[in-house]
C-alpha positions in Angstrom: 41.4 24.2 18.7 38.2 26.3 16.7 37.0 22.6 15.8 37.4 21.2 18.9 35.6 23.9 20.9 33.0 23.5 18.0 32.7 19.8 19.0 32.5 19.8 22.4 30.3 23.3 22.7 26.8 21.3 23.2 25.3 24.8 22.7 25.7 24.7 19.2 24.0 21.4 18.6 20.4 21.7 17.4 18.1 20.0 19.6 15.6 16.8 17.7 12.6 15.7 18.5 10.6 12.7 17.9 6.4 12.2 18.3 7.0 11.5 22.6 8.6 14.7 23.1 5.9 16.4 21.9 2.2 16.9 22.5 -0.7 18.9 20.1 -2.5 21.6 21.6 -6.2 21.0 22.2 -8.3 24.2 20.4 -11.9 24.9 20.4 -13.6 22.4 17.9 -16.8 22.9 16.3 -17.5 19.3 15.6 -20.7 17.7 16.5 -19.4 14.0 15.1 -15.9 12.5 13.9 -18.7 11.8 10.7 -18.0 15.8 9.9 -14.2 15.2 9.3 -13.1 14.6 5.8 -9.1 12.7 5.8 -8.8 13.1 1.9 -5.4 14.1 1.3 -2.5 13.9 -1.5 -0.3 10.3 -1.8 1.6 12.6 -4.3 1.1 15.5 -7.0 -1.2 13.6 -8.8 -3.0 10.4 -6.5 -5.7 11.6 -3.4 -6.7 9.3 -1.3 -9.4 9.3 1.5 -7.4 7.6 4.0 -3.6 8.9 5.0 -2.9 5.5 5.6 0.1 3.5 3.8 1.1 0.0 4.4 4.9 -0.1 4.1 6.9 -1.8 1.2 8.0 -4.9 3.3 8.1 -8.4 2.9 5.9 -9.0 6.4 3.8 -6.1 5.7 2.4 -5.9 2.0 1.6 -8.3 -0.7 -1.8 -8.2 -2.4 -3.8 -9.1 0.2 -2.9 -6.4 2.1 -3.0 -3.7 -1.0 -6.3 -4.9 -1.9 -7.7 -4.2 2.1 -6.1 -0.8 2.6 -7.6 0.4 -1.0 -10.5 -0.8 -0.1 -10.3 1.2 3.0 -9.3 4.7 1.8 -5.5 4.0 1.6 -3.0 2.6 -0.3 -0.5 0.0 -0.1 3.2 -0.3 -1.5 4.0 -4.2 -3.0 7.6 -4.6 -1.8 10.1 -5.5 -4.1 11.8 -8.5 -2.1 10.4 -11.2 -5.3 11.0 -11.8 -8.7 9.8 -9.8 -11.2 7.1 -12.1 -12.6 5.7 -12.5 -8.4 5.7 -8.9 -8.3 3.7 -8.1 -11.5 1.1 -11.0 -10.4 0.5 -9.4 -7.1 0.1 -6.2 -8.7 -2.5 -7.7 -11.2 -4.6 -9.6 -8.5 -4.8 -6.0 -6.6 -6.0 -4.2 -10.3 -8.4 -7.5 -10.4 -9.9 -7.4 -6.9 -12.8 -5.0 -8.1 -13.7 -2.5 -11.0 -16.5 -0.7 -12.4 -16.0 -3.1 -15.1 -13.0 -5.5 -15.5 -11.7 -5.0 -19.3 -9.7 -7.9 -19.5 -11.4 -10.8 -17.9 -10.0 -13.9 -16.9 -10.9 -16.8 -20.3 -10.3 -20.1 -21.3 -11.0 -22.1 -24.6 -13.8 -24.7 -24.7 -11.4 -27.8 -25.3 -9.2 -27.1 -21.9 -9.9 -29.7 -19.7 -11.8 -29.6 -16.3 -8.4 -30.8 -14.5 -6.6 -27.8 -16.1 -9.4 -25.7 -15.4 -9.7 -26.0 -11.7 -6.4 -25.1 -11.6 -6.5 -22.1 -13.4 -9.5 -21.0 -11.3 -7.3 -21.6 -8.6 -4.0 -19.5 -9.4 -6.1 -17.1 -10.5 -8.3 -16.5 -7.7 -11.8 -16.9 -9.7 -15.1 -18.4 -8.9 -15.9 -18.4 -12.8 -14.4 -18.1 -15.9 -15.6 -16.6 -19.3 -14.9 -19.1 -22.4 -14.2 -17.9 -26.3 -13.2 -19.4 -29.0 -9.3 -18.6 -28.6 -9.1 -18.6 -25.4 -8.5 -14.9 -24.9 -10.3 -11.7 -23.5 -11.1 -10.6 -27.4 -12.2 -13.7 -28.9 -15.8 -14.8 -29.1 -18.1 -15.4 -26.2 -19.1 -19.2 -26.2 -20.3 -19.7 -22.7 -19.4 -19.6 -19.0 -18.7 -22.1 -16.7 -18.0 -21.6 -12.6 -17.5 -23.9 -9.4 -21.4 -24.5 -9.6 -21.1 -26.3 -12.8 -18.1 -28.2 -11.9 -18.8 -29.6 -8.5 -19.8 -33.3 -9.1 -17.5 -33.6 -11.8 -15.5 -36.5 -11.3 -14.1 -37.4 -14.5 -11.6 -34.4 -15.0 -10.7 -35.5 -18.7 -14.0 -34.7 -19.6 -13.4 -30.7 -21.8 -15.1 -27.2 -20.7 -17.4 -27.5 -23.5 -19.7 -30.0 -21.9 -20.0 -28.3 -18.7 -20.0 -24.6 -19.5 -23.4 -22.7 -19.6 -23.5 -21.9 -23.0 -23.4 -18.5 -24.9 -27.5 -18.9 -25.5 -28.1 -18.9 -22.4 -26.6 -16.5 -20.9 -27.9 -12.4 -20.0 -25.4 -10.2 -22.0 -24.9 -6.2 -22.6 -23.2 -4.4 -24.7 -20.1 -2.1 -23.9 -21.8 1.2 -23.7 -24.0 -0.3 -20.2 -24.7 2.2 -18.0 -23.6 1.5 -14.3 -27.1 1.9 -13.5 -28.8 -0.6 -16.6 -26.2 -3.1 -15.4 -27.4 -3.2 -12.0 -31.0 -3.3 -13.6 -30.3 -6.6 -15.4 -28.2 -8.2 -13.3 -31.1 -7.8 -10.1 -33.8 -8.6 -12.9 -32.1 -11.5 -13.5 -30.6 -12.4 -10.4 -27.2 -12.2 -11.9 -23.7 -12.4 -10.6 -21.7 -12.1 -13.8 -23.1 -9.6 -16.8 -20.6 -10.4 -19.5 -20.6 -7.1 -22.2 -20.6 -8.2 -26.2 -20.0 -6.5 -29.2 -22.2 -6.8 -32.2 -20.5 -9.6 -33.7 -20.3 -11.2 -30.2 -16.9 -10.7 -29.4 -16.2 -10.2 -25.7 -15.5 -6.6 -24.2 -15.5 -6.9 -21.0 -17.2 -8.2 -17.7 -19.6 -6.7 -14.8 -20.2 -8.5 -11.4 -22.3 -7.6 -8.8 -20.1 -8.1 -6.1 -18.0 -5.2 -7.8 -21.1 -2.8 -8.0 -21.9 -3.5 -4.3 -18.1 -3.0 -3.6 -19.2 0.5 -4.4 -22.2 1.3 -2.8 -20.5 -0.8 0.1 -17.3 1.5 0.6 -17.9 4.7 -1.2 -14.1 5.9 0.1 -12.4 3.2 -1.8 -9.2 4.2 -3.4 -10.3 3.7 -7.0 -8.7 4.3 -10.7 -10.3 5.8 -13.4 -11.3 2.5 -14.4 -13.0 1.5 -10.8 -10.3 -0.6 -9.9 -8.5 -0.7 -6.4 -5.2 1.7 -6.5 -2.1 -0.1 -5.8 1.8 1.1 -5.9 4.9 -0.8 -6.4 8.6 -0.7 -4.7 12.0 -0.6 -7.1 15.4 -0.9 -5.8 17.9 1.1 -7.8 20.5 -1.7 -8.8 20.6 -2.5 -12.4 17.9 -3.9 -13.5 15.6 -1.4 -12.1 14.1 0.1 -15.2 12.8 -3.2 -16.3 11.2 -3.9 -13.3 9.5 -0.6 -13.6 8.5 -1.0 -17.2 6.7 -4.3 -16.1 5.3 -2.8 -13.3 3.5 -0.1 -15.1 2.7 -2.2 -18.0 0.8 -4.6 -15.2 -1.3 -1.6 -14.0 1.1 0.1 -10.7 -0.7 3.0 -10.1 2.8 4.6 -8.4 6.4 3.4 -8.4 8.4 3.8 -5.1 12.0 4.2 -5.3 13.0 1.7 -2.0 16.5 2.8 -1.2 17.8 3.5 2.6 19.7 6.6 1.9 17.6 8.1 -0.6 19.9 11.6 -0.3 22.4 10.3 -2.8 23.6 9.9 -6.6 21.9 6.5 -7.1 18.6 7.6 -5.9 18.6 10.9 -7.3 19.6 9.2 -10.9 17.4 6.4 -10.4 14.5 9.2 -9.6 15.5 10.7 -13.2 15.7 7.9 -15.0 12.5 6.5 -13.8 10.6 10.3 -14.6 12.4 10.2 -18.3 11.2 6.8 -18.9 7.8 6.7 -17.5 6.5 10.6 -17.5 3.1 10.3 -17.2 3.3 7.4 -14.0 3.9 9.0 -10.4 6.8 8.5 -8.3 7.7 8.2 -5.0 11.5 8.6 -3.8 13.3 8.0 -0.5 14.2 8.1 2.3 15.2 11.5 3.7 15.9 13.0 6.8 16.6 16.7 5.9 15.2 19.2 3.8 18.3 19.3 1.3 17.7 15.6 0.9 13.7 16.3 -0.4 14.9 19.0 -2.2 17.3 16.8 -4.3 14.5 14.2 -4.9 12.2 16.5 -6.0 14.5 18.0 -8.2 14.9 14.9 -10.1 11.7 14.3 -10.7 9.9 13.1 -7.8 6.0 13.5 -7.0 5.9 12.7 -3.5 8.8 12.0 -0.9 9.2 9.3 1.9 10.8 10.4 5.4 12.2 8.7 7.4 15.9 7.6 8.4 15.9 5.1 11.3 12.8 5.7 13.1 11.2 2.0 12.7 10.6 -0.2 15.6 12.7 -3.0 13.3 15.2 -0.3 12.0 19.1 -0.3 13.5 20.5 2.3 11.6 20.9 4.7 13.8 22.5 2.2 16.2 24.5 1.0 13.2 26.1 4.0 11.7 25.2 6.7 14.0 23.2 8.6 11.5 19.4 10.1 11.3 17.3 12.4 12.5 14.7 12.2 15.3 11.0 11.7 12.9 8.7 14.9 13.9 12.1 17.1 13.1 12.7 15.3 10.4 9.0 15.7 9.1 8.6 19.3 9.6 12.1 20.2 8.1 11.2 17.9 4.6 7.8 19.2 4.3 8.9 22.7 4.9 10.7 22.5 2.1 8.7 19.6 -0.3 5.7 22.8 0.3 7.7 25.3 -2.2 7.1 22.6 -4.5 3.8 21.3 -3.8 5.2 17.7 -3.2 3.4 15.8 -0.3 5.4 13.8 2.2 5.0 10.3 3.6 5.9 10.2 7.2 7.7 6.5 7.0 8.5 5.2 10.1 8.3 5.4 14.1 4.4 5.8 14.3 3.3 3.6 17.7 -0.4 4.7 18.2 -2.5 6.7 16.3 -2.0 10.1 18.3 1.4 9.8 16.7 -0.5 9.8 13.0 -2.1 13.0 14.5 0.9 14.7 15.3 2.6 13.5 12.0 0.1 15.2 9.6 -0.1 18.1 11.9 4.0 18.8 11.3 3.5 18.9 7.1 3.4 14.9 6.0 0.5 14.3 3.7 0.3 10.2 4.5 1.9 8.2 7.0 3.6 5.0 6.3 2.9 1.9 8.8 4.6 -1.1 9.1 4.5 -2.9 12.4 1.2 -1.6 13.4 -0.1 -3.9 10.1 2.1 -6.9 10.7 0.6 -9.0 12.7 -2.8 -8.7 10.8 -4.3 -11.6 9.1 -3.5 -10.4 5.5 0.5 -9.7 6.0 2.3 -12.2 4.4 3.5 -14.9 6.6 1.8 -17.6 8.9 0.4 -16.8 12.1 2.6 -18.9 15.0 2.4 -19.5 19.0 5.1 -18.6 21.3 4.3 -18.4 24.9 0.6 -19.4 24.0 0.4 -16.5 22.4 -0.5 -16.1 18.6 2.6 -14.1 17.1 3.7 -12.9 13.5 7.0 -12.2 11.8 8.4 -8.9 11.0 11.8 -8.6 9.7 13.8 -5.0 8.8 14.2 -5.5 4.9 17.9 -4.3 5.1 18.7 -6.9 8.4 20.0 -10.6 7.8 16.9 -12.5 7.0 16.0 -10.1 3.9 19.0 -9.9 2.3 20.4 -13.4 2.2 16.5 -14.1 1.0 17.3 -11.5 -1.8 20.5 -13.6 -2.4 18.9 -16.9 -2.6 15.8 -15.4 -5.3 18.5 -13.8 -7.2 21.1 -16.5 -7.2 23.7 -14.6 -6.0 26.9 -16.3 -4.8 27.1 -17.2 -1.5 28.2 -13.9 0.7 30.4 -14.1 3.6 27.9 -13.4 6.4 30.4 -10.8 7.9 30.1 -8.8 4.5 26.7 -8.3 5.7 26.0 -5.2 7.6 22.1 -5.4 9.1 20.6 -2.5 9.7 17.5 -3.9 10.9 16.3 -6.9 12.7 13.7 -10.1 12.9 11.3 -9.9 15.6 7.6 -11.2 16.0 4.4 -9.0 16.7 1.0 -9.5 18.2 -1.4 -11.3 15.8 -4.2 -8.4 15.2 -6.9 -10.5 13.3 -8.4 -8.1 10.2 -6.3 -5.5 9.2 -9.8 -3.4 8.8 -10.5 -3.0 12.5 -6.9 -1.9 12.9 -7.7 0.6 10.5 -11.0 1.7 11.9 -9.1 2.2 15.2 -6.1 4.5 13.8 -8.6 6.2 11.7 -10.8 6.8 14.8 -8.2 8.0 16.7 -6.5 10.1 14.0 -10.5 12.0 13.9 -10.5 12.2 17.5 -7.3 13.9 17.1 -8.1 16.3 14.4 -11.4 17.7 16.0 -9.2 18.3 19.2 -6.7 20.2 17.0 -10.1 22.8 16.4 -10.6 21.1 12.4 -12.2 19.3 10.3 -9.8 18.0 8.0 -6.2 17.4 7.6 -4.9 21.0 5.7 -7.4 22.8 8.6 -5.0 20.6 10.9 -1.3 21.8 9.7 -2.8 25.5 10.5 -4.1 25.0 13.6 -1.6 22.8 15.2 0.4 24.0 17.9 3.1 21.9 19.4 4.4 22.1 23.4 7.6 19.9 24.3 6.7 18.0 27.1 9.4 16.3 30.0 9.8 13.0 30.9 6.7 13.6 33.5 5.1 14.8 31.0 5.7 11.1 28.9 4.4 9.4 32.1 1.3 11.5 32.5 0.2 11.3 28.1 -0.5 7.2 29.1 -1.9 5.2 32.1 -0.2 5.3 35.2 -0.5 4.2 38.9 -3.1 1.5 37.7 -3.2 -1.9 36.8 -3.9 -3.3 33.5 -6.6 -5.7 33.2 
């Protein structure tokens, strides 16, 4: 009888709340301009970024293209792990290649390749030029250099790289220890897109391009390595095999790993967590996703430098539906970062956000970043083509644990054929408004999330969490936040 009375006594149920329940106090603000607001904050322990924005680890979210724009932008994004190993190294090394202060390994041929083989290489690799030495690697000798110019009324493709490149003599070189500054110097002198640096006995030691330097000047809160180059992080799964994935993904550059797993409260996380820490100590990882405190603290006990939240909140995610479990997301925020702050672990708010108010309000209840996925999808650099239904231009997005993703998974690891009823989706395939860049979608949110923070009385994000102050709001309340008794036009 105790545990029946327990069950139906709603009084003992603690009450949930989500972003729409809730609104932020506005408080005197001292800011002239959203120019005066700084949004540098922690990914994790280690990585600060200048942007609280992260693209989610899904197949119709992020690939390179979309890593390279939101690092580029101040953010971050996560290469899902839905491809093969090899894919998801190459994707991480096109982000690392995108832009440095000066590329250390550039991309080389030998002079007796021939021009057939060397448009394609130019081609899979993404390059308008390509450095030549005499092995055909990033350390051998510098013998020329040969780009699109030089190859664009060549018909006979038999004919080798040798007789087209610009040779070694004729080209403006420096050596390693260029300054940033003496490199710009030469390469304006000159009128230069390509400053190749040389040893003393002319071996090759690295590249500068002046589409990199005026990457820098351009967007001066880039997300940049030590090196210059364009932060990136990759997803793992926790299935064996896992480790190896890792150790490739590090090896190619990942600047963090994120441990993709559902239920990220249990023994397979938490090991894989452990195991990933033990292996690779000095690389940052990410771990999820939680929806209670004791969840984070688990994580972060095992090793994790930053924790994603999040346990059914997507616009694409069934789980709740599914197995009746989770956790409304602002609840579910405040409770994880409560307890992440005893350990000074940031926390990525993954999941639920609609409108960038809701970014506002998720910062403001303890997450550090907030992870977007639908709000990106329909953008021209997530993956996937751009189609027309209803004469209007739509994308795909597809919940990575729903049908579509996991018989994909099947088919790339040549599983044997499941029965589909052994298949449990917990998310679903739906289609999205094409957006056009991903950048203007970016500069909205981040506009918006300014607006937000100068209404809150600050002028960055840890002035924010002090300030904030949260009413509940009714169902009138809902109606009011948006327009109402008008007509869209």
């Amino acid at each position: 009888m105790d545990i029946i009375h327990k069950l139906t006594d709603h009084t003992s149920f603690r009450v949930a709340i989500t972003y729409d329940d809730v609104l932020l106090v506005p408080k005197k603000s001292t800011v002239a301009s959203r120019s005066e607001i700084s949004l540098k904050t922690q990914l994790t322990k280690n990585i600060s970024l200048n942007n609280p924005i992260v693209s989610s680890n899904m197949d119709t979210v992020t690939e390179s293209a979309m890593a390279i724009e939101m690092a580029r932008n101040g953010g971050i994004g996560i290469i899902h792990r839905f491809l093969s190993v090899s894919e998801q190294v190459d994707m991480v090394q096109k982000v690392k290649r995108a832009e440095s202060h000066r590329i250390e390994h550039p991309w080389t041929t030998s002079e007796g390749v021939s021009v057939s083989d060397l448009r394609d290489i130019m081609f899979d690799k993404g390059v308008g030029s390509i450095l030549v030495t005499d092995n055909g690697t990033s350390t051998g000798k510098l013998l020329g250099l040969v780009s699109t110019r030089d190859l664009t009324f060549i018909q006979d493709n038999n004919v080798t790289v040798k007789t087209v490149m610009t040779p070694r003599e004729k080209l403006v070189v420096a050596r390693p220890e260029v300054s940033v500054e003496e490199a710009k110097q030469l390469l304006q002198v000159n009128r230069l897109e390509k400053l190749p640096l040389v040893d003393e006995n002319g071996n090759l030691k690295g590249l500068i391009t002046s589409k990199d330097l005026l990457y820098k000047i351009q967007r001066p809160y880039a997300s940049l390595d030590k090196l210059g180059r364009l932060l990136v992080g990759a997803a793992v799964g926790v299935k064996p095999g896992y480790l190896d994935r890792a150790d490739a993904l590090v090896k190619a550059g990942a600047d963090v790993l994120v441990i993709d797993i559902a239920h990220g409260h249990s023994d397979i996380a938490i090991n894989a967590t452990k195991a990933i820490k033990q292996q690779f100590p000095n690389v940052d990882v990410i771990s999820g996703n939680v929806a209670t405190a004791e969840g984070a603290r688990a994580l972060i006990e095992a090793g994790a430098d930053g924790v994603k939240v999040g346990v059914g909140p997507g616009s694409i995610c069934i789980t709740r539906d599914v197995t009746g479990c989770g956790v409304p997301q602002l609840t579910a925020v405040m409770d994880c970062a409560r307890e992440a702050a005893k350990f000074g672990v940031p926390i990525i708010a993954d999941g639920g956000i609609k409108k960038s108010g809701d970014i506002t309000k998720a910062l403001a209840s303890g997450a550090s970043t907030v992870m977007l996925g639908s709000l990106l999808a329909g953008t021209d650099e997530s993956p996937g083509n751009t189609i027309v239904k209803g004469g209007k231009k739509v994308k795909v997005i597809r919940g990575m644990a729903g049908y579509g993703a996991n018989i994909a998974k099947s088919q790339r690891d040549k599983e044997k054929e499941k029965d589909p009823f052994d298949l449990v989706p917990e998310g679903v395939e739906a289609i999205v408004p094409y957006k056009g860049r991903v950048d203007g979608i970016i500069k909205q949110l981040v506009g918006g999330l300014k607006s937000g923070i100068s209404y809150c009385g600050a002028k960055n994000i840890e002035e924010l969490k002090k300030n904030a102050e949260f009413i509940q709001i009714t169902g009138s309340g809902k109606i009011e936040s948006t327009h109402h008794d008008v007509q869209l036009i």
